[in-house]
N, C-alpha and C positions, 0 to 999 in steps of 0.2 A: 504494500500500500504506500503511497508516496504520501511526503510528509505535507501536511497542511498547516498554516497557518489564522489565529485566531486571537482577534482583538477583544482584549476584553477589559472591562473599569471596575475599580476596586471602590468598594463604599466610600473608605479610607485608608488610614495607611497603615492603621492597625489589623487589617486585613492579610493572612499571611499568604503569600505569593503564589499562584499554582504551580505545582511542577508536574512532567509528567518524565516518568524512567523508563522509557522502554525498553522491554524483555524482563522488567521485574513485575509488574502490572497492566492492565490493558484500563483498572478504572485510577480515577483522581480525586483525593480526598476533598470535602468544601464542610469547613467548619461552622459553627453560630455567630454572625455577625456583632450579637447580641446576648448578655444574659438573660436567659429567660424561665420564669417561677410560672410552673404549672402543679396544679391539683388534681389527683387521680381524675378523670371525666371530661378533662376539658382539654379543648382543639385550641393550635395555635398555627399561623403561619411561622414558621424563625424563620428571621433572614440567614442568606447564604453570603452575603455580602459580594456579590459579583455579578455581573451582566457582559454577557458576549457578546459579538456577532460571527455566527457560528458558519463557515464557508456555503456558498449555495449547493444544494442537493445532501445534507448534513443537519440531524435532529440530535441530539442529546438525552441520555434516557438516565435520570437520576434514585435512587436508591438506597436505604440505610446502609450505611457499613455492617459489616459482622456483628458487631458488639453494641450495635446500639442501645437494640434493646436491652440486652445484660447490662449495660453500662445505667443506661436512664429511663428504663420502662416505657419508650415513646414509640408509636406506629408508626410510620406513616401513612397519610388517611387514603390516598388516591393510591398505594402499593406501589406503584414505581409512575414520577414523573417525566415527563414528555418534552424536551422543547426543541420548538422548531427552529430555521434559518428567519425567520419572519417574526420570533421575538427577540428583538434587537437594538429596540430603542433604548435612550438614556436615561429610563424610567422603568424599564425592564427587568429587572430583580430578580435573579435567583432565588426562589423560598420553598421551604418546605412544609407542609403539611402536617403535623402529626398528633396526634390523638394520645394523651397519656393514660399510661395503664397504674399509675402511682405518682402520689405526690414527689416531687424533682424538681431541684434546681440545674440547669445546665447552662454552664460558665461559656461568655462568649471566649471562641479560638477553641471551642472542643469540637470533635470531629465526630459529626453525628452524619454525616452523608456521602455519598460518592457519584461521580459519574461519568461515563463513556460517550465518546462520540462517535454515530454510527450511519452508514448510507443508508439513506431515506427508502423507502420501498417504493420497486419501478411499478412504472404503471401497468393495471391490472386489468384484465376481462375476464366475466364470467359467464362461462357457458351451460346452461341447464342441461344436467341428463343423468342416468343412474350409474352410478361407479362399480367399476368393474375390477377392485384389486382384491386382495387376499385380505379375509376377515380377520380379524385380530381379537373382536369379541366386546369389542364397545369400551366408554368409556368407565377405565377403571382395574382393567380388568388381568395387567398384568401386573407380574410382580407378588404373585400369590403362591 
């Protein structure tokens, strides 16, 4: 894959820098912009504190780190975020979503999320008719 480049603005400058290591990881950690105090039940956006513009044909799919939750009892509510080439204004904000499962404070600079950049899906057609492959037995069903 040939290397791309990607502008991106930091909230501030307490924001810590992205890196990416290739061949040690394919995702990139993005910490809490912000501290933020949640109560077991309740939804917060945290900022990611960053905004891209991410190269054309190029969406980004973001996701808790491993240890999230072990670390701070937090979901994420949409399961894994989406962004596209087309969110890219200077208003556009990286944030995350997450649902807590217990009262937490999470210190901004902790690294509650991660994520990859990935080519967008090529354009699609679908053709009506009854599928002719090898049954596998539905959904669920292996792995027994």
């Amino acid at each position: 894959m040939a290397s791309q480049t990607i502008k991106i603005q930091y909230l501030d400058e307490s924001i810590p820098k992205l890196t990416y290591v290739g061949g040690k990881s394919d995702w990139i950690d993005l910490a809490a912009a912000e501290t933020v105090t949640l109560k077991a039940g309740e939804f917060r956006l945290i900022h990611l504190g960053v905004a891209m513009k991410l190269p054309e044909g190029y969406e980004a799919h973001i996701a808790p780190r491993s240890s999230t939750f072990k670390n701070y009892g937090i979901l994420q509510a949409n399961s894994v975020g989406v962004v596209d080439s087309s969110y890219c204004g200077a208003n556009d904000w990286w944030k995350m979503p997450v649902y807590a499962t217990r009262d937490v404070i999470i210190e901004k600079g902790s690294r509650i999320a991660q994520f990859r950049i990935m080519e967008i899906q090529p354009t699609l057609t679908f053709v009506e008719g009854a599928l002719d492959g090898a049954d596998r037995g539905g959904f669920g069903s292996t792995g027994i």
